[in-house]
C-alpha positions as CSV (number, residue, x, y, z in Angstrom):
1,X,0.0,0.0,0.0
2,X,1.3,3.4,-1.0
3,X,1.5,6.3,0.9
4,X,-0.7,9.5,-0.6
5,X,1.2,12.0,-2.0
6,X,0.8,15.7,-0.7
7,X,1.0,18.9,-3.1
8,X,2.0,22.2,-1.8
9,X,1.4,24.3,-4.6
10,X,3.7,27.4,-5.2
11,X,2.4,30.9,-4.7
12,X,3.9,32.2,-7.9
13,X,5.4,30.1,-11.0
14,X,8.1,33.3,-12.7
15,X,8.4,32.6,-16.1
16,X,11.7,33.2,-17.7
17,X,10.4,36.0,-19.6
18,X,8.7,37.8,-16.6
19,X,12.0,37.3,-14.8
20,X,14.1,39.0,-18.0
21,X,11.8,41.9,-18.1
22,X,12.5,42.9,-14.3
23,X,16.0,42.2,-14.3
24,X,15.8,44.8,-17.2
25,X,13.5,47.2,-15.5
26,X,15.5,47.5,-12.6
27,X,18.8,47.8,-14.0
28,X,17.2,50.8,-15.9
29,X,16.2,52.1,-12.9
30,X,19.6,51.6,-11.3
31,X,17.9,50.5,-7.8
32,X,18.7,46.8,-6.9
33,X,16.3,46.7,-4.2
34,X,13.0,47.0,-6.2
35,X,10.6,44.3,-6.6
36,X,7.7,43.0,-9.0
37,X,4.6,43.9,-6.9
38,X,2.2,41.9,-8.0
39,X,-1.6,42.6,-6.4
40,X,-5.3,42.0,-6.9
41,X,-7.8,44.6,-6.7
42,X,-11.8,45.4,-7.2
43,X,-13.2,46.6,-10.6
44,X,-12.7,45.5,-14.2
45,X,-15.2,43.9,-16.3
46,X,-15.0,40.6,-14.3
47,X,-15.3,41.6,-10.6
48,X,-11.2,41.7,-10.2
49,X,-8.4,43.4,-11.6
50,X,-4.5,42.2,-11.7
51,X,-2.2,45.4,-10.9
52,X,1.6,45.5,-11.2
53,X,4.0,47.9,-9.6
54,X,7.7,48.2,-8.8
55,X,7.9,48.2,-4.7
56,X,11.7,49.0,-2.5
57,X,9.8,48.3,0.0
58,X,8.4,44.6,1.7
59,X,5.6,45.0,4.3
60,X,5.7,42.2,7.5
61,X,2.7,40.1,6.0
62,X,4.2,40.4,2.0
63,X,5.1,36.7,0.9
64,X,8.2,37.2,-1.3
65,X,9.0,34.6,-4.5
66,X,12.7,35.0,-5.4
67,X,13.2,33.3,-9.1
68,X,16.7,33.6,-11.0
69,X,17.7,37.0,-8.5
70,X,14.7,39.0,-9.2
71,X,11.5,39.1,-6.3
72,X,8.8,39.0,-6.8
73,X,6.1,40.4,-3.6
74,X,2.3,39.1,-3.0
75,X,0.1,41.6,-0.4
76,X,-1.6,39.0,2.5
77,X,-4.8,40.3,0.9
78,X,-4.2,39.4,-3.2
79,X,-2.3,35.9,-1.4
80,X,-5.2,33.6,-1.6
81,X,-6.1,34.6,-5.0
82,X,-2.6,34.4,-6.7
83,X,-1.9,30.8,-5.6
84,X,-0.7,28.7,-8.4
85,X,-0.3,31.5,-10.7
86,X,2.0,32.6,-13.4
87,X,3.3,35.6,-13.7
88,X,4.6,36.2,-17.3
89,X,5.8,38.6,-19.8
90,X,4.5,39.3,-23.2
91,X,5.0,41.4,-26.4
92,X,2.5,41.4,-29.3
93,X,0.4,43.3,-31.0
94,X,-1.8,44.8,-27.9
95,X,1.1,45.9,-26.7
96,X,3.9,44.3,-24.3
97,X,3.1,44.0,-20.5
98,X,3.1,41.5,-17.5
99,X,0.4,38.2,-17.5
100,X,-1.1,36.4,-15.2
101,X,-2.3,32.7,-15.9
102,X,-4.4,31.7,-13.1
103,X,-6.0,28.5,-12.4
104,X,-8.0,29.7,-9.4
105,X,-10.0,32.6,-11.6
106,X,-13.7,30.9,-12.8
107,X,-13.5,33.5,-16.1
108,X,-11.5,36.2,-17.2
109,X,-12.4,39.0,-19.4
110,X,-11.1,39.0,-23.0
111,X,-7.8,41.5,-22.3
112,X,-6.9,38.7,-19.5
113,X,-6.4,41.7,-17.2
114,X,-9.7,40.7,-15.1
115,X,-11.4,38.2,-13.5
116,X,-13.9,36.7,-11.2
117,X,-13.7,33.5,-9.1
């Protein structure tokens, strides 16, 4: 008889890209201590809205995801929604900008920057 195997999913996956794109952000910015906030908010066309910001600063209940040198920092408040997802970075043609894939959203609105659980 086997034992059952337990999964601890990761607060963030970083994809390579994502993690390109900060490393280049901050080196234009010339600060090594910023960070990737990433953060969930009211509004948009699905009931919640992804937001993005560059942070120097880490609050006491901020869970930080470090990937390849760069961090990456989740609010306690947008944690339980970001669980499992992936933060990426794409360029096309609406435009380049950061991506979340997130298994935890029930729909998402057609720009992917909105969602609803």
């Amino acid at each position: 008889m086997s034992t059952p195997e337990v999964f601890t999913p990761a607060l963030l996956y970083v994809s390579p890209g994502a993690v390109a794109k900060v490393k280049s952000l901050v080196e234009e910015e010339g600060n090594d201590e910023l960070k990737l906030r990433v953060y969930v908010t009211g509004g948009g066309c699905s009931g919640f809205q992804y937001g993005f910001t560059f942070d120097d600063v880490t609050a006491e209940d901020d869970t930080v995801v470090e990937k390849d040198g760069v961090k990456v920092v989740v609010d306690a408040m947008s944690y339980p929604y970001l669980v499992g997802a992936n933060v990426d970075y794409t360029e096309g043609l609406q435009g380049a900008k950061f991506v979340i894939s997130n298994p935890n959203a029930a729909t998402t609105c057609g720009c992917g920057s909105s969602f609803s659980i």
